[in-house]
N, C-alpha and C positions, 0 to 999 in steps of 0.2 A: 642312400645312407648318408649321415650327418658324416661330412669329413672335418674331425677335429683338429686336421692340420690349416686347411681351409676359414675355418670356422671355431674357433675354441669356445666360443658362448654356445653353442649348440649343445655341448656336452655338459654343460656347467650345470643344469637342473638333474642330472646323474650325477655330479659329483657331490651336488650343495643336500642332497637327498638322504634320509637316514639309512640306505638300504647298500647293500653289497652289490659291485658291478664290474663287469670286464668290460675295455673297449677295444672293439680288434682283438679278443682274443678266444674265446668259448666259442663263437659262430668263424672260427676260423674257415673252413673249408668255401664259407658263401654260397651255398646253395641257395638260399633262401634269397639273399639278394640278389644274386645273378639272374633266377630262373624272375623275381616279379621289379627287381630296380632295372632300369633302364636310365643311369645318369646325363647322357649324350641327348637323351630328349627331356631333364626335367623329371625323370620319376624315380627318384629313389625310395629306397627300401630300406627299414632298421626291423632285426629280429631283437624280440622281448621275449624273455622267461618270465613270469612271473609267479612267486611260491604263493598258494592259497593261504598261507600264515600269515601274511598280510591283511587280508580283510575276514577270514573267519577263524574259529577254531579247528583244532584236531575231535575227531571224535571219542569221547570218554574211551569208548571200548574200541576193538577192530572195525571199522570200514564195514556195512554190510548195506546194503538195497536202505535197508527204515534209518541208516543213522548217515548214512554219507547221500549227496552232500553235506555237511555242516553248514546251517543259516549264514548268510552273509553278517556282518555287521558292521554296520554305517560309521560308528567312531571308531573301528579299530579298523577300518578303512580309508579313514580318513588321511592318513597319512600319506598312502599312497595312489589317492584318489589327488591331492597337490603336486605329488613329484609328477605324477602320467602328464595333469593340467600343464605342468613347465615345459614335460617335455613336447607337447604336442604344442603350445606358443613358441617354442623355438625353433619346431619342424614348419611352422606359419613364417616364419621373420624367415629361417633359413631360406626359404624358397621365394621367398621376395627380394633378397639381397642379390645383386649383379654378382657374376665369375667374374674373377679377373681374369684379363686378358691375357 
């Protein structure tokens, strides 16, 4: 996982991003990093929510087999197709940058 104590630009494409975000707080428990991050050997772990109102619509009516999924859409995705792109070059830089000692 990005440690933002470590690392503050690591978080900073969540922060600089239009979208709503907890850090260290909603995946409190860490399941998810514990059971696939491995920090001690280099592999860390960031859990993502991501709401589908980002890149598609709600469907006019109820949800059923013919209307859900709803089509993706490539410009109202785009926003969050740039925040993912930051955050995944800072999980690149992160993991090239030395620990301190």
């Amino acid at each position: 996982m990005i440690d933002v104590n470590r690392d503050p630009a690591g978080a900073s494409p969540c922060k600089a991003g239009p979208f709503s975000r907890v850090i260290n707080g909603r995946f409190r428990g860490g399941s998810i990093t514990r059971h696939y991050g491995r920090p001690e050997m280099g592999i860390n772990a960031i859990p993502m929510e991501l709401a589908c109102r980002w890149y598609m619509d709600d469907p006019a009516q109820a949800p059923e087999p013919t209307t859900w999924p709803s089509p993706s859409d490539p410009q109202q995705a785009e926003p969050l197709r740039a925040t993912l792109q930051a955050i995944l070059i800072a999980c690149l830089t992160f993991t090239e940058t030395p620990s301190p000692s």
